[in-house]
Backbone as numpy.savetxt, mean C-alpha at the origin, in Angstrom:
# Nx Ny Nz CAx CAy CAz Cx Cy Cz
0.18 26.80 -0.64 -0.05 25.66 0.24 0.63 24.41 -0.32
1.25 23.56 0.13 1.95 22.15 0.54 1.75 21.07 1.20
0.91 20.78 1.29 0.37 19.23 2.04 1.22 18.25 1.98
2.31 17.98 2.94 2.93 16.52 2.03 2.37 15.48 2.85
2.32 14.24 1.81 1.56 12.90 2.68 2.85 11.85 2.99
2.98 11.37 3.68 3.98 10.17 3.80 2.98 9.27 3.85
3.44 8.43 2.48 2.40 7.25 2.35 3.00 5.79 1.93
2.10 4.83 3.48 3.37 3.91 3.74 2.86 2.71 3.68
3.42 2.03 3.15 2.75 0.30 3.08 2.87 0.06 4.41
2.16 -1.18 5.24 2.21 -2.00 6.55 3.85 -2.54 6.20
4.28 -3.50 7.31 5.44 -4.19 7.63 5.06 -5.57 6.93
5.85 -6.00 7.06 5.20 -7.07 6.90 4.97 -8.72 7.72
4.40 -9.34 6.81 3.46 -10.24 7.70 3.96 -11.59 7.48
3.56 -12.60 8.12 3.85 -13.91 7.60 3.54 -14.40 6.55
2.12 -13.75 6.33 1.79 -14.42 4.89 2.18 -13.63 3.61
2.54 -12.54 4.24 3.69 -11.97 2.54 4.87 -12.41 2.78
5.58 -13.28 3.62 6.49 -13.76 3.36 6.38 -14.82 2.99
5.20 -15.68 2.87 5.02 -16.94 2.28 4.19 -17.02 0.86
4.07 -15.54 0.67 3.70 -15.09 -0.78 2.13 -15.87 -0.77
1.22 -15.39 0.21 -0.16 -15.66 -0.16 -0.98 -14.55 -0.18
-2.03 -14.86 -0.82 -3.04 -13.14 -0.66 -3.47 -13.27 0.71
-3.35 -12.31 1.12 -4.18 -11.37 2.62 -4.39 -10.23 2.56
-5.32 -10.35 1.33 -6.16 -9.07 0.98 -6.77 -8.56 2.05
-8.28 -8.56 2.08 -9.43 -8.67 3.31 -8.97 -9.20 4.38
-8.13 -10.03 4.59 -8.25 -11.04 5.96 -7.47 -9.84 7.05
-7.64 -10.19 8.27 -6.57 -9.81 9.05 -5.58 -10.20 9.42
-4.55 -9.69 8.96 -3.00 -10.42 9.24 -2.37 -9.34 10.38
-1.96 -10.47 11.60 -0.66 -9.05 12.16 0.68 -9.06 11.58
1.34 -7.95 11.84 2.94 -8.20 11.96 3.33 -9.02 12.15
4.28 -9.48 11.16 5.39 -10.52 12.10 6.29 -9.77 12.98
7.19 -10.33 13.11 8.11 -9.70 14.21 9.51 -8.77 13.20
9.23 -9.33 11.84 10.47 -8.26 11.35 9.67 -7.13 10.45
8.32 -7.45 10.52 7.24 -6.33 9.68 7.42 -5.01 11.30
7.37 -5.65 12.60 7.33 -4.66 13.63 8.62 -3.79 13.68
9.69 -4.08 13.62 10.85 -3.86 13.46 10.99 -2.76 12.03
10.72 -3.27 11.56 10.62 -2.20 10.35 10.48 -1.25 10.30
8.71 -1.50 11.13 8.24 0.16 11.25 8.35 0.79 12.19
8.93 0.10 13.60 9.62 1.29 14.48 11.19 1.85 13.71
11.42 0.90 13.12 12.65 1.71 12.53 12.34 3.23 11.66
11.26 2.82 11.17 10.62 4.29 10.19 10.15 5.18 11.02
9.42 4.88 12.03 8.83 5.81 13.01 10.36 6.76 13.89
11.28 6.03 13.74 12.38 6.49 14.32 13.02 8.10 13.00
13.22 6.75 12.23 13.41 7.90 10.76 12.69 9.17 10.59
11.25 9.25 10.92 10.12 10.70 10.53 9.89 11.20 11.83
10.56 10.76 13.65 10.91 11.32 14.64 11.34 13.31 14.27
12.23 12.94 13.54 12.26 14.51 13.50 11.28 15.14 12.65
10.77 14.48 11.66 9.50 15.24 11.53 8.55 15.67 11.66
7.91 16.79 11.98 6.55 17.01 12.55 5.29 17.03 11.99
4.78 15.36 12.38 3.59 15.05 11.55 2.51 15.87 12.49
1.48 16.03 11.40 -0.18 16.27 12.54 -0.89 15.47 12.48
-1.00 14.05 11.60 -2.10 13.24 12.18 -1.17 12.19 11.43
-1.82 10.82 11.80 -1.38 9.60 10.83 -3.17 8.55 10.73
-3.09 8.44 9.69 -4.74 7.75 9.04 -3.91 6.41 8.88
-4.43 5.16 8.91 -4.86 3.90 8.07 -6.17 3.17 7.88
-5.58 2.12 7.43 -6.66 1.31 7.48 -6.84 0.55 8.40
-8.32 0.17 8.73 -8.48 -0.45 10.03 -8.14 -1.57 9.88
-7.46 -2.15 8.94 -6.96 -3.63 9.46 -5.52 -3.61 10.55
-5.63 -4.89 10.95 -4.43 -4.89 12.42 -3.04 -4.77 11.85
-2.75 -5.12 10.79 -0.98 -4.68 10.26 -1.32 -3.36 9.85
-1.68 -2.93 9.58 -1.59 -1.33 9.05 -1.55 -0.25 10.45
-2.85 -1.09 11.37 -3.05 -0.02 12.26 -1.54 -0.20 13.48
-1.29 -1.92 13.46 -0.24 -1.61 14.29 1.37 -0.91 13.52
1.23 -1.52 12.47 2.26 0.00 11.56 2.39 0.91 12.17
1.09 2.02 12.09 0.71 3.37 11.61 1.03 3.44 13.74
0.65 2.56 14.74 1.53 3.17 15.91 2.69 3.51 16.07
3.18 1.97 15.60 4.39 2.10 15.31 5.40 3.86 15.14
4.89 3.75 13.83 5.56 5.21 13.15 4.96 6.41 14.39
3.89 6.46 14.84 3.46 7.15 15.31 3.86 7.40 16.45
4.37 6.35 16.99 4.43 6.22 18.44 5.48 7.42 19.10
6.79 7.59 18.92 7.56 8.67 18.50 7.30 9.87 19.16
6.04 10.65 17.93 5.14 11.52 18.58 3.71 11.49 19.26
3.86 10.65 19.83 2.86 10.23 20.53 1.41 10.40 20.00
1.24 10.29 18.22 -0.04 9.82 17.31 -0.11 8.54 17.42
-1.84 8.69 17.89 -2.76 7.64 17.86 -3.54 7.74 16.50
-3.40 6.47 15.38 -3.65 6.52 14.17 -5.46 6.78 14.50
-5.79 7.34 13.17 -7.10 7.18 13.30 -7.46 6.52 11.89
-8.40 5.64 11.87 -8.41 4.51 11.20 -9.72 4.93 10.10
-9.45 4.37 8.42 -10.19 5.26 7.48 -10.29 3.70 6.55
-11.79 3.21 6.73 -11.55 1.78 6.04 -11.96 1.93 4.67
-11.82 3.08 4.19 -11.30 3.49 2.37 -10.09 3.21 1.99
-9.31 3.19 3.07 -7.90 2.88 2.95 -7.36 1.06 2.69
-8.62 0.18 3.07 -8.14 -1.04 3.14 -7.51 -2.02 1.65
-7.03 -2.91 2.07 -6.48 -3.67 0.49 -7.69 -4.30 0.15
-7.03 -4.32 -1.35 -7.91 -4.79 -2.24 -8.17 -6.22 -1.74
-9.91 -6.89 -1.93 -10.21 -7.74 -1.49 -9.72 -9.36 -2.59
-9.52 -10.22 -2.28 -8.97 -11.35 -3.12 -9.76 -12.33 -3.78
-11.46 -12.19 -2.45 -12.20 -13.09 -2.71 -12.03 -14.76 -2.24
-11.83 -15.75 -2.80 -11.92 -17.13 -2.39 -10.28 -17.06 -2.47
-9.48 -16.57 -3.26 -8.17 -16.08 -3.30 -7.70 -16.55 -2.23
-7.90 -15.50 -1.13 -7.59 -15.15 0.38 -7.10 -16.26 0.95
-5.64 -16.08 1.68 -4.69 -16.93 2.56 -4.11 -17.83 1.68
-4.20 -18.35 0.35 -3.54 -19.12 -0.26 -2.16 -18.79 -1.18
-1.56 -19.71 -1.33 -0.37 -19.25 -1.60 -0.45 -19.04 -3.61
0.50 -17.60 -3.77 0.09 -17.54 -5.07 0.05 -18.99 -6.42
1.00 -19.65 -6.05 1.35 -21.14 -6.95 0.10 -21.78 -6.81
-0.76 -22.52 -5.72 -2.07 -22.59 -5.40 -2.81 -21.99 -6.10
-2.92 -20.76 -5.96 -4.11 -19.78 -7.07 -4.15 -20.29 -8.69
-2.40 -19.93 -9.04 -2.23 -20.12 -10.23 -3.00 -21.97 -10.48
-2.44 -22.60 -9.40 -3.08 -24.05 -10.60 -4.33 -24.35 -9.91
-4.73 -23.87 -9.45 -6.17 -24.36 -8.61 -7.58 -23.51 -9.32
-7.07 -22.25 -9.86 -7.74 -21.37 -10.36 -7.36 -20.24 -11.74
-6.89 -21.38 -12.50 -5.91 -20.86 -13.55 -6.71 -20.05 -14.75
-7.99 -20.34 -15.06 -8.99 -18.96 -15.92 -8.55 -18.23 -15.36
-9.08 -17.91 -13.65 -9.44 -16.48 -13.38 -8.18 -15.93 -13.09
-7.08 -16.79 -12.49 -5.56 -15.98 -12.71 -5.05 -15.28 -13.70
-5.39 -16.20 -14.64 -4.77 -15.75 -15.75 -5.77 -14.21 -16.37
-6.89 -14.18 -16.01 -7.88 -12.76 -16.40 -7.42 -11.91 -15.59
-7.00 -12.18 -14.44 -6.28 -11.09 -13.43 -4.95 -10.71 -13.99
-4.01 -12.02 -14.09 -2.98 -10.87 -14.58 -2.93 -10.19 -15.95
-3.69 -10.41 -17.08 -3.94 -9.98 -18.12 -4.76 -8.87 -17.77
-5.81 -7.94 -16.95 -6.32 -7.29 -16.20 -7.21 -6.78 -15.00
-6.26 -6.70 -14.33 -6.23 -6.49 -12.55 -7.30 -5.37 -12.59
-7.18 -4.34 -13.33 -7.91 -2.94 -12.98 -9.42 -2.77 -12.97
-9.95 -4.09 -14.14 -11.61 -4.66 -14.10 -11.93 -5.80 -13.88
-10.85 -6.43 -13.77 -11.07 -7.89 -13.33 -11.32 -8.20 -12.12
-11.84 -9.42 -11.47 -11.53 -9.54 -9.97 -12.12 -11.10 -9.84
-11.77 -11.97 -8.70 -11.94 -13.02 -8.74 -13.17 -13.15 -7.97
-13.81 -14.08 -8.08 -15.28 -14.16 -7.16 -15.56 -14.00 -5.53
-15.85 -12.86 -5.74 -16.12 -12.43 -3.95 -14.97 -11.21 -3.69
-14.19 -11.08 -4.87 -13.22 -10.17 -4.62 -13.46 -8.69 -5.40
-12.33 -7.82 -5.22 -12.61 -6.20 -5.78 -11.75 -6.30 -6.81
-12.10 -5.29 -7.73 -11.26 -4.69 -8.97 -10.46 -3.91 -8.36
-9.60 -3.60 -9.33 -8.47 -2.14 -8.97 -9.34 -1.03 -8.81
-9.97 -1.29 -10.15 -11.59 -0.05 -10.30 -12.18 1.03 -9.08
-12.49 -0.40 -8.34 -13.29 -0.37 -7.33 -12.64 -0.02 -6.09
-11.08 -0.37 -5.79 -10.12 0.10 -4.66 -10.02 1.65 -5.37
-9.57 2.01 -6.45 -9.42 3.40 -6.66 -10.60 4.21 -6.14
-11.70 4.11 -6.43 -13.02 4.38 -6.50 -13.24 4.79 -4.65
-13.06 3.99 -3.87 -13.48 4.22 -2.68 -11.80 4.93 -2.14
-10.65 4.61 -2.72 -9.43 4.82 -1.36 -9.34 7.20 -2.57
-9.35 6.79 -3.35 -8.76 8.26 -3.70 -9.93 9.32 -3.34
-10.98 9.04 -2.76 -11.67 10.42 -2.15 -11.13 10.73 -1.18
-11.07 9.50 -0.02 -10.51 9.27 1.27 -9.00 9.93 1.41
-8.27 10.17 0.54 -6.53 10.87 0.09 -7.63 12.58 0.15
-8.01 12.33 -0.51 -8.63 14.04 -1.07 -9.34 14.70 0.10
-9.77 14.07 1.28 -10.39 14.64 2.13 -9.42 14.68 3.30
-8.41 13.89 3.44 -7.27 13.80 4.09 -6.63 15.25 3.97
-5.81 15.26 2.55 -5.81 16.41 2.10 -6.23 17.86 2.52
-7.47 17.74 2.00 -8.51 18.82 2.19 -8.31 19.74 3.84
-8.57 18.42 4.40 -8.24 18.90 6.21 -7.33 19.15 6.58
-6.29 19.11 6.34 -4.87 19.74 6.72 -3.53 20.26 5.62
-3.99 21.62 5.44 -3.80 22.39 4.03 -1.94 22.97 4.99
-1.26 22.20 4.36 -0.10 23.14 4.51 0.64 22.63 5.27
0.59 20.95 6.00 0.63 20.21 7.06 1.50 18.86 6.53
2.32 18.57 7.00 2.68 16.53 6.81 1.74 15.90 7.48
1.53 14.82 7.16 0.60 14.21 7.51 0.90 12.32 6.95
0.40 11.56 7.35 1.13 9.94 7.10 -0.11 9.33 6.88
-0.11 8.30 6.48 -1.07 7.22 5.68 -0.73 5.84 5.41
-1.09 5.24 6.38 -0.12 3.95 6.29 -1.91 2.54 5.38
-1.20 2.34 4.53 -2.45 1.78 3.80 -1.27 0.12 3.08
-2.04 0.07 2.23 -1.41 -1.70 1.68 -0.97 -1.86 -0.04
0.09 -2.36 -0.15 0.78 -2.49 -1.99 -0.31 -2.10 -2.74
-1.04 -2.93 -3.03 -2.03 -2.51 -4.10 -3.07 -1.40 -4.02
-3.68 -1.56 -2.90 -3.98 0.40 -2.71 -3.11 1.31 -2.94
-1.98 1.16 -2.64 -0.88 2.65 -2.38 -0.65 2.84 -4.21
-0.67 1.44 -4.42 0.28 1.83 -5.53 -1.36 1.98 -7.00
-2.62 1.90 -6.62 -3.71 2.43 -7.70 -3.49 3.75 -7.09
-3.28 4.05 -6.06 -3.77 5.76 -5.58 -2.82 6.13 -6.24
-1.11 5.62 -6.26 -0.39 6.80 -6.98 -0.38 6.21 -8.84
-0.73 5.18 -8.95 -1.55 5.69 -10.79 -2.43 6.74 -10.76
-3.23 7.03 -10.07 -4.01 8.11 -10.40 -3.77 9.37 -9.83
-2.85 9.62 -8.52 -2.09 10.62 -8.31 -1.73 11.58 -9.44
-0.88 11.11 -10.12 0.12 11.32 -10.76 0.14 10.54 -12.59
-1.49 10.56 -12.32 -1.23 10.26 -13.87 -1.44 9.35 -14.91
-1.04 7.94 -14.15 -1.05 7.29 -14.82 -1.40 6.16 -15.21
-1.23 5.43 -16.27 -2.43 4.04 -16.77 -2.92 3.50 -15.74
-3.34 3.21 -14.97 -3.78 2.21 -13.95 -3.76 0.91 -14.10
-4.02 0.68 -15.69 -4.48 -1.03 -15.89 -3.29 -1.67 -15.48
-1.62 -1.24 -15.43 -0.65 -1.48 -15.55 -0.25 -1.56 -13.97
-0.41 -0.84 -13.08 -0.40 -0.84 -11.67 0.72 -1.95 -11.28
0.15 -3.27 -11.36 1.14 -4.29 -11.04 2.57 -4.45 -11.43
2.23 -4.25 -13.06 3.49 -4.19 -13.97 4.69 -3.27 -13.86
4.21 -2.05 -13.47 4.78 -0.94 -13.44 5.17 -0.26 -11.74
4.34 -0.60 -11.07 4.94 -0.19 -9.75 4.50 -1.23 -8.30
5.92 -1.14 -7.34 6.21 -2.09 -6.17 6.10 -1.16 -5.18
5.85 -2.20 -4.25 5.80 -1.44 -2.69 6.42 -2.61 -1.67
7.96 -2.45 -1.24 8.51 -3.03 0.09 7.42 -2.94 1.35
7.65 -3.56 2.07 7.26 -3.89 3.27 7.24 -2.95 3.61
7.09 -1.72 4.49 6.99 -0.45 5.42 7.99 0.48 4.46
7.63 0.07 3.54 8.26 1.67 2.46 7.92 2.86 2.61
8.61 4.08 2.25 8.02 5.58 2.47 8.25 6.05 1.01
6.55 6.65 0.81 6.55 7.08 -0.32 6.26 8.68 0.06
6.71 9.86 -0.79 5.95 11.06 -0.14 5.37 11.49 -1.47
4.58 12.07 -1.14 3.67 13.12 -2.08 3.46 14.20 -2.02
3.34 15.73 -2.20 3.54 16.29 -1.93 2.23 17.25 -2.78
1.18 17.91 -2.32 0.10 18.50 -2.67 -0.32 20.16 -3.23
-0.21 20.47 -3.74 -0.34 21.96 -4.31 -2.09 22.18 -4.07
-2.53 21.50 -4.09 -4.21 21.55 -4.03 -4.56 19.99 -3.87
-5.83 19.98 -3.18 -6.04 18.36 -3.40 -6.27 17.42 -4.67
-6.07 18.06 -5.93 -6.34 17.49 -6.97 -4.38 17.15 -7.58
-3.94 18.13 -7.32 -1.86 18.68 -8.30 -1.20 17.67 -6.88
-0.77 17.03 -7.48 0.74 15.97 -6.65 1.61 16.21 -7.22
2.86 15.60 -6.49 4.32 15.31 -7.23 4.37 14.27 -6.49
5.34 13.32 -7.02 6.01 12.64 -6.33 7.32 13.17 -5.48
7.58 12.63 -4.43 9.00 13.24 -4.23 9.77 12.23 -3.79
9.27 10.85 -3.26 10.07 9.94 -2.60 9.45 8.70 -2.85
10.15 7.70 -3.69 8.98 6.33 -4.01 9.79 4.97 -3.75
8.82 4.04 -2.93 9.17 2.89 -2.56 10.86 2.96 -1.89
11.13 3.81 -0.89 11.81 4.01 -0.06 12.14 3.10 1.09
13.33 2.14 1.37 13.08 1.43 2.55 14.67 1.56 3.50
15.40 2.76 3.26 16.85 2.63 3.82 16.72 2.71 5.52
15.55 2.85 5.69 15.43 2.98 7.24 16.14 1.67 7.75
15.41 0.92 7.02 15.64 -1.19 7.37 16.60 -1.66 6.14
17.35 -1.11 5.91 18.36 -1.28 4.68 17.93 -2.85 4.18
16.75 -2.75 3.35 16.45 -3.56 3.04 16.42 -3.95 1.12
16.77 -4.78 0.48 16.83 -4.75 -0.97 15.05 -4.11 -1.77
15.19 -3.14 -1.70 13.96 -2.60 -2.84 13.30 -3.82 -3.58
14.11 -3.76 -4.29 13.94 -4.64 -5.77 13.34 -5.89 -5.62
12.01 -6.43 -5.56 11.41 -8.16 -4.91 10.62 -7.97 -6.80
11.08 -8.63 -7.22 10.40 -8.76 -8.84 9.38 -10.10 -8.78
9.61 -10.60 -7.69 8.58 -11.73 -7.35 7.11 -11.01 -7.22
7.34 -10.00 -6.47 6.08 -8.96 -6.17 5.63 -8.57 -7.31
6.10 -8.55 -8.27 5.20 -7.95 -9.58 4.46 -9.17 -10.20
3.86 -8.26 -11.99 3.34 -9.83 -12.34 4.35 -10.10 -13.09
3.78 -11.72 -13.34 4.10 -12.28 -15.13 4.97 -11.68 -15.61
4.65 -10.30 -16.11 4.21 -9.85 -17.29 6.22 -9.15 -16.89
6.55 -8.67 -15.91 7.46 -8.37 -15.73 8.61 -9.62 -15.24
7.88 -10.51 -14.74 8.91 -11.56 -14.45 9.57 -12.08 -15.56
9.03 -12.22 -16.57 9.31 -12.48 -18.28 9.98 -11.35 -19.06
9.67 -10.32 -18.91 10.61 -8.95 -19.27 11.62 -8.92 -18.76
11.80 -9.59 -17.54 13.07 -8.96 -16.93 14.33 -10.25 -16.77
13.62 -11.20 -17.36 14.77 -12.33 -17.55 15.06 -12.10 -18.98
């Protein structure tokens, strides 16, 4: 058996283009986050999915039509799947955070995985509720493609623990474009591979946003 998942960040939104958290909140598409993902939905046209899951927030779910639309999947919506929450964070722009709330920034980017700002979630705690929700996905359609359109920091704790690895590092170590395609590919619901990561040639768009990471890499990489 082979389960592969296509697992896809939302498009994106106004406020990730103005670089603020919209964790919890509901953000729609902008108009080039929509574009995106009919372009992807065009791209996995020849593939024959059997279901597509997100999260019930409105950029993910209008994503996950998007892609869907094609083959005429109606997403069905799994709010294990949603982004990590920000707390008082929420809608402000990251520069804002940093000087308005510079302790708890600075405990976040030093560690994201137990840390969290007031009213908001740990990485901990997104792993904790989104990787059963993958495993029961899984579980139900043994041998099947199947899509998952969920958000950066969810996608990218599920595949630390996919596949392995540190979690505390999550930020440091792995990105997610706007309506990227990642695949995974299942031997049992527990054994992954990777096979395709942070993918965006549908929308020939530059991968590489090092703004999206933390600190910790913005300083490494100058």
């Amino acid at each position: 058996m082979v389960t592969r998942l296509h697992l896809i960040r939302h498009g994106a939104t106004t406020l990730s283009a103005e670089d603020r958290f919209a964790g919890a909140i509901d953000v729609p598409l902008s108009d080039e986050g929509r574009a995106q993902a009919a372009r992807l939905g065009e791209r996995l046209s020849s593939t024959k999915l059997c279901a597509i899951y997100a999260s019930p927030l409105s950029r993910t779910m209008e994503t996950a039509r998007l892609v869907g639309g094609p083959q005429q999947l109606e997403p069905r919506p799994e709010p294990g799947l949603k982004e990590i929450a920000h707390g008082h964070w929420e809608e402000k722009r990251r520069k804002e955070v940093e000087e308005q709330y510079k302790a708890e920034y600075d405990a976040w980017e030093e560690d994201p995985f137990t840390y969290a700002p007031p009213g908001g979630e740990t990485g901990l705690a997104v792993m904790a509720r989104a990787l059963p929700v993958i495993r029961e996905i899984v579980t139900r359609h043994p041998d099947e493609n199947i899509a998952v359109v969920s958000h950066k920091a969810t996608i990218r704790l599920l595949l630390s623990s996919l596949l392995g690895f540190d979690a505390r590092g999550y930020r440091d170590r792995l990105d997610q474009a706007p309506a990227c395609l990642n695949i995974v590919d299942f031997k049992d619901p527990v054994r992954a591979r990777l096979m395709l990561y942070n993918d965006t040639s549908h929308y020939a768009q530059e991968a590489r946003r090092a703004s999206g990471l933390s600190k910790w890499w913005d300083k490494s990489s100058g």
